[in-house]
C-alpha positions in Angstrom: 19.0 14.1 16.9 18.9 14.2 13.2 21.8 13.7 10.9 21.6 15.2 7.7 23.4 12.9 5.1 22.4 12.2 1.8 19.3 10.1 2.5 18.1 12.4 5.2 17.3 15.6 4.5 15.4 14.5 1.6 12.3 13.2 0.2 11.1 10.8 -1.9 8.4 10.5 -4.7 7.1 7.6 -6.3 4.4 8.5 -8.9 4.0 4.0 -10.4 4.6 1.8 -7.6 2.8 -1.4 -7.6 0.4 -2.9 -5.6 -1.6 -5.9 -5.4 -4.3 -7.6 -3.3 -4.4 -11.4 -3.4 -7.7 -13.0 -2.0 -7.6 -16.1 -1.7 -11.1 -17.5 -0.4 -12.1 -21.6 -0.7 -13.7 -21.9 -3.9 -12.7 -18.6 -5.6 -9.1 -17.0 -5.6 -7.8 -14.1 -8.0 -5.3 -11.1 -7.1 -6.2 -7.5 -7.8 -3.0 -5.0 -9.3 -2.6 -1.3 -10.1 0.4 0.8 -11.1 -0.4 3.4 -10.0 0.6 3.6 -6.3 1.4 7.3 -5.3 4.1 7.6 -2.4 6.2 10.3 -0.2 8.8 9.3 2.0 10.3 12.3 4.0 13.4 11.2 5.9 14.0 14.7 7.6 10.4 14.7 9.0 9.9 11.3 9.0 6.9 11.2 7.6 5.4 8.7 4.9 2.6 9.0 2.7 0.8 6.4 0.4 -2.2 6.8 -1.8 -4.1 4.4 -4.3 -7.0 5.5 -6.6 -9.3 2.5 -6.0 -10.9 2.7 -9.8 -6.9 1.6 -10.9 -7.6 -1.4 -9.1 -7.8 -4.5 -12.3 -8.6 -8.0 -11.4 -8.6 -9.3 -15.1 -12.3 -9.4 -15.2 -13.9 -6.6 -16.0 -17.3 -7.3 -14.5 -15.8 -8.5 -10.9 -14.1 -5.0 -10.9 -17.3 -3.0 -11.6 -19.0 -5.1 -8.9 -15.5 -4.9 -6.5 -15.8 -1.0 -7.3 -19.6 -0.3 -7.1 -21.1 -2.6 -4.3 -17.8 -3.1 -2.0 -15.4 -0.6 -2.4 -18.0 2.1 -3.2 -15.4 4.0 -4.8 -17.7 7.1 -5.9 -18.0 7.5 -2.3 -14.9 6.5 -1.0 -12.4 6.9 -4.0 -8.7 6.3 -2.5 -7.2 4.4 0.1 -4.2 5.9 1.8 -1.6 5.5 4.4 0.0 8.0 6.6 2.7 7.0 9.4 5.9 7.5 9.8 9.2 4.7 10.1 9.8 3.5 14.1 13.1 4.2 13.1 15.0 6.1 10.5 17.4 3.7 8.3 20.9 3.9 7.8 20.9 3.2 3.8 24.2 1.9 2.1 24.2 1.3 -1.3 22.8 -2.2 -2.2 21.9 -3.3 1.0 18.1 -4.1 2.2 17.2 -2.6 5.3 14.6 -3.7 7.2 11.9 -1.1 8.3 9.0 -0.9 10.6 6.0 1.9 9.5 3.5 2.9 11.9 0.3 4.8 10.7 -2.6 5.2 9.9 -4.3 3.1 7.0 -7.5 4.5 5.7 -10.3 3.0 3.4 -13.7 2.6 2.7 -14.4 5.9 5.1 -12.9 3.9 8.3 -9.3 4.4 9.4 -7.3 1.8 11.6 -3.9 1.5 13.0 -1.6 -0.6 11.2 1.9 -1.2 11.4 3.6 -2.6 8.5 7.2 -4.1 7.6 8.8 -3.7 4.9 12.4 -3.6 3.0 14.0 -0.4 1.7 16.8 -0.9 -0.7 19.2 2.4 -2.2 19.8 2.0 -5.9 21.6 4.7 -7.7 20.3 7.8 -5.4 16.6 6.2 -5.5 15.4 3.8 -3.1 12.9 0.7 -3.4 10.3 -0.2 -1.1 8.8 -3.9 -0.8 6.0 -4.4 1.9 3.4 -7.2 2.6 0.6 -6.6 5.2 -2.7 -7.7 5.6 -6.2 -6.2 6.1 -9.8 -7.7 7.4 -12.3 -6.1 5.4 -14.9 -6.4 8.0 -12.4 -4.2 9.8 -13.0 -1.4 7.3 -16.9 -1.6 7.0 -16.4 -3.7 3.1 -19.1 -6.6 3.0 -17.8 -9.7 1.9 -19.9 -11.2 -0.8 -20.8 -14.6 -1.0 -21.9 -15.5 -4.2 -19.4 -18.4 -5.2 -18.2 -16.4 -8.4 -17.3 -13.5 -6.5 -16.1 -15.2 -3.3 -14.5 -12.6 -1.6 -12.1 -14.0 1.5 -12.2 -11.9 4.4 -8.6 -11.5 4.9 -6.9 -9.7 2.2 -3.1 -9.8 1.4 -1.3 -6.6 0.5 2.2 -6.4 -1.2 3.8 -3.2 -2.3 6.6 -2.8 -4.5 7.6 0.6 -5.1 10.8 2.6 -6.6 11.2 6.1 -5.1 13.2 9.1 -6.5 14.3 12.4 -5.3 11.9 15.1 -6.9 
Protein backbone atom coordinates (compact mmCIF):
# COMPACT_ATOMS: atom_id res chain seq x y z
CA UNK A 1 0.00 0.00 0.00
CA UNK A 2 0.84 3.47 -1.12
CA UNK A 3 1.21 6.45 1.14
CA UNK A 4 0.62 9.61 -0.31
CA UNK A 5 2.98 12.20 1.35
CA UNK A 6 4.63 14.92 -0.21
CA UNK A 7 7.16 12.93 -2.20
CA UNK A 8 4.61 10.45 -3.32
CA UNK A 9 1.96 11.32 -5.19
CA UNK A 10 4.16 13.34 -7.40
CA UNK A 11 6.38 13.50 -10.16
CA UNK A 12 9.53 14.69 -11.13
CA UNK A 13 11.01 16.37 -14.19
CA UNK A 14 14.47 16.99 -15.00
CA UNK A 15 14.92 18.76 -18.36
CA UNK A 16 19.60 19.34 -17.88
CA UNK A 17 20.82 16.52 -15.95
CA UNK A 18 24.25 15.47 -16.69
CA UNK A 19 25.72 12.55 -17.91
CA UNK A 20 29.03 11.26 -18.81
CA UNK A 21 30.69 8.21 -20.30
CA UNK A 22 34.35 7.64 -19.31
CA UNK A 23 36.30 5.05 -21.57
CA UNK A 24 39.12 4.28 -20.45
CA UNK A 25 40.93 1.73 -22.97
CA UNK A 26 45.15 1.06 -22.80
CA UNK A 27 46.54 3.47 -24.95
CA UNK A 28 43.60 5.97 -25.39
CA UNK A 29 41.26 7.28 -22.58
CA UNK A 30 38.85 10.47 -22.78
CA UNK A 31 35.22 10.90 -21.13
CA UNK A 32 32.16 11.89 -23.21
CA UNK A 33 29.38 14.62 -21.41
CA UNK A 34 26.07 16.14 -22.29
CA UNK A 35 23.65 18.35 -20.36
CA UNK A 36 21.03 17.42 -21.66
CA UNK A 37 19.72 14.32 -19.84
CA UNK A 38 15.82 14.27 -19.95
CA UNK A 39 14.29 12.44 -16.75
CA UNK A 40 10.67 11.48 -15.03
CA UNK A 41 10.49 10.01 -11.84
CA UNK A 42 6.86 9.14 -10.76
CA UNK A 43 6.65 8.10 -7.17
CA UNK A 44 2.83 7.29 -7.21
CA UNK A 45 3.30 4.83 -10.17
CA UNK A 46 6.67 4.13 -9.66
CA UNK A 47 7.79 4.53 -12.76
CA UNK A 48 11.12 6.19 -14.09
CA UNK A 49 12.04 7.37 -17.31
CA UNK A 50 15.48 8.55 -18.74
CA UNK A 51 16.28 9.77 -22.22
CA UNK A 52 19.59 11.16 -23.86
CA UNK A 53 19.82 12.57 -27.45
CA UNK A 54 23.03 10.81 -28.59
CA UNK A 55 24.12 13.88 -31.08
CA UNK A 56 24.54 15.99 -27.30
CA UNK A 57 27.08 13.59 -26.60
CA UNK A 58 30.83 16.05 -26.70
CA UNK A 59 34.06 14.42 -26.25
CA UNK A 60 36.21 17.67 -26.72
CA UNK A 61 37.19 16.53 -30.19
CA UNK A 62 35.10 17.23 -32.69
CA UNK A 63 36.19 14.76 -35.21
CA UNK A 64 36.10 11.56 -32.54
CA UNK A 65 32.34 12.68 -31.98
CA UNK A 66 31.41 12.72 -35.79
CA UNK A 67 33.12 9.30 -36.04
CA UNK A 68 31.52 8.15 -32.22
CA UNK A 69 28.14 9.45 -33.85
CA UNK A 70 28.33 8.17 -37.52
CA UNK A 71 30.21 4.72 -37.52
CA UNK A 72 29.32 3.52 -33.70
CA UNK A 73 26.48 5.07 -32.33
CA UNK A 74 24.73 5.46 -35.76
CA UNK A 75 22.75 8.05 -34.27
CA UNK A 76 20.66 8.88 -37.61
CA UNK A 77 19.41 5.47 -37.13
CA UNK A 78 19.36 5.05 -33.61
CA UNK A 79 19.13 8.75 -32.15
CA UNK A 80 18.42 8.35 -28.19
CA UNK A 81 19.29 6.04 -25.64
CA UNK A 82 16.72 5.66 -22.91
CA UNK A 83 15.91 3.98 -19.66
CA UNK A 84 12.68 2.79 -18.43
CA UNK A 85 12.31 0.86 -14.94
CA UNK A 86 10.98 1.52 -12.00
CA UNK A 87 12.82 1.81 -8.09
CA UNK A 88 12.80 -1.97 -6.09
CA UNK A 89 11.64 0.08 -3.58
CA UNK A 90 9.98 3.51 -3.06
CA UNK A 91 12.21 5.93 -0.64
CA UNK A 92 11.39 7.43 2.44
CA UNK A 93 12.97 11.07 1.59
CA UNK A 94 13.87 13.47 4.60
CA UNK A 95 15.19 16.56 3.88
CA UNK A 96 19.07 16.45 3.34
CA UNK A 97 19.58 12.98 3.70
CA UNK A 98 20.90 10.52 0.74
CA UNK A 99 18.92 7.63 0.24
CA UNK A 100 20.07 4.80 -1.32
CA UNK A 101 18.04 3.40 -4.32
CA UNK A 102 17.98 0.40 -6.45
CA UNK A 103 16.30 0.98 -10.31
CA UNK A 104 15.38 -1.95 -12.29
CA UNK A 105 14.59 -1.50 -16.13
CA UNK A 106 15.09 -1.56 -19.16
CA UNK A 107 18.11 0.26 -20.85
CA UNK A 108 17.93 0.71 -24.51
CA UNK A 109 20.51 1.81 -27.26
CA UNK A 110 21.81 1.39 -30.44
CA UNK A 111 18.30 -0.61 -31.49
CA UNK A 112 19.12 -3.42 -28.62
CA UNK A 113 17.44 -3.31 -25.17
CA UNK A 114 19.01 -5.17 -22.05
CA UNK A 115 18.15 -5.43 -18.48
CA UNK A 116 20.03 -3.37 -16.16
CA UNK A 117 19.74 -2.62 -12.69
CA UNK A 118 21.32 0.41 -11.51
CA UNK A 119 22.09 2.10 -7.92
CA UNK A 120 22.08 5.21 -7.34
CA UNK A 121 21.59 8.11 -4.43
CA UNK A 122 18.49 10.37 -4.27
CA UNK A 123 18.90 13.40 -2.15
CA UNK A 124 15.61 16.05 -1.22
CA UNK A 125 16.70 19.65 -1.60
CA UNK A 126 14.18 22.31 -1.16
CA UNK A 127 11.06 20.27 -2.66
CA UNK A 128 13.45 18.94 -5.64
CA UNK A 129 15.35 15.94 -5.40
CA UNK A 130 18.94 14.97 -6.95
CA UNK A 131 19.89 11.87 -8.46
CA UNK A 132 23.55 10.52 -8.66
CA UNK A 133 24.08 7.04 -10.40
CA UNK A 134 27.09 5.11 -11.82
CA UNK A 135 26.64 1.87 -13.94
CA UNK A 136 28.26 0.31 -16.53
CA UNK A 137 27.61 -0.96 -20.12
CA UNK A 138 29.52 -3.54 -22.64
CA UNK A 139 29.10 -2.18 -25.91
CA UNK A 140 29.30 -5.45 -27.59
CA UNK A 141 26.27 -6.02 -25.48
CA UNK A 142 24.36 -3.42 -27.47
CA UNK A 143 25.55 -4.40 -31.06
CA UNK A 144 28.32 -0.90 -31.00
CA UNK A 145 31.71 -2.13 -32.65
CA UNK A 146 34.61 -1.21 -30.77
CA UNK A 147 37.14 0.44 -33.01
CA UNK A 148 40.63 -0.19 -32.92
CA UNK A 149 42.50 2.24 -34.44
CA UNK A 150 44.90 3.53 -31.54
CA UNK A 151 43.46 7.24 -31.84
CA UNK A 152 40.06 6.23 -31.42
CA UNK A 153 40.61 3.26 -29.01
CA UNK A 154 37.44 2.62 -27.81
CA UNK A 155 37.37 0.28 -24.43
CA UNK A 156 34.80 -2.19 -24.42
CA UNK A 157 33.41 -1.43 -21.07
CA UNK A 158 31.95 1.86 -20.71
CA UNK A 159 31.36 3.84 -17.38
CA UNK A 160 28.23 5.72 -16.89
CA UNK A 161 27.56 8.38 -14.16
CA UNK A 162 24.46 10.44 -13.88
CA UNK A 163 23.97 13.48 -11.92
CA UNK A 164 20.66 14.87 -12.19
CA UNK A 165 18.39 17.62 -10.24
CA UNK A 166 14.63 16.88 -10.50
CA UNK A 167 11.74 19.30 -9.89
CA UNK A 168 8.02 19.09 -9.48
CA UNK A 169 6.45 20.27 -12.91
Amino acid sequence: MLICSEAYCQAYKSEKGQIEFISEAPLNSFTGKSSSLKGLMDFDKNLLDFYLDLNTLKTGIGLRDRHMRENYLETDKFPFAEFTGKLETLPTLEEGKQIEVMAIGKFKIHGVEKDLKVPGILTKKNKQLNLQANFSILLGDFDIAVPKVVFYELAEEQLVRINADFAMP
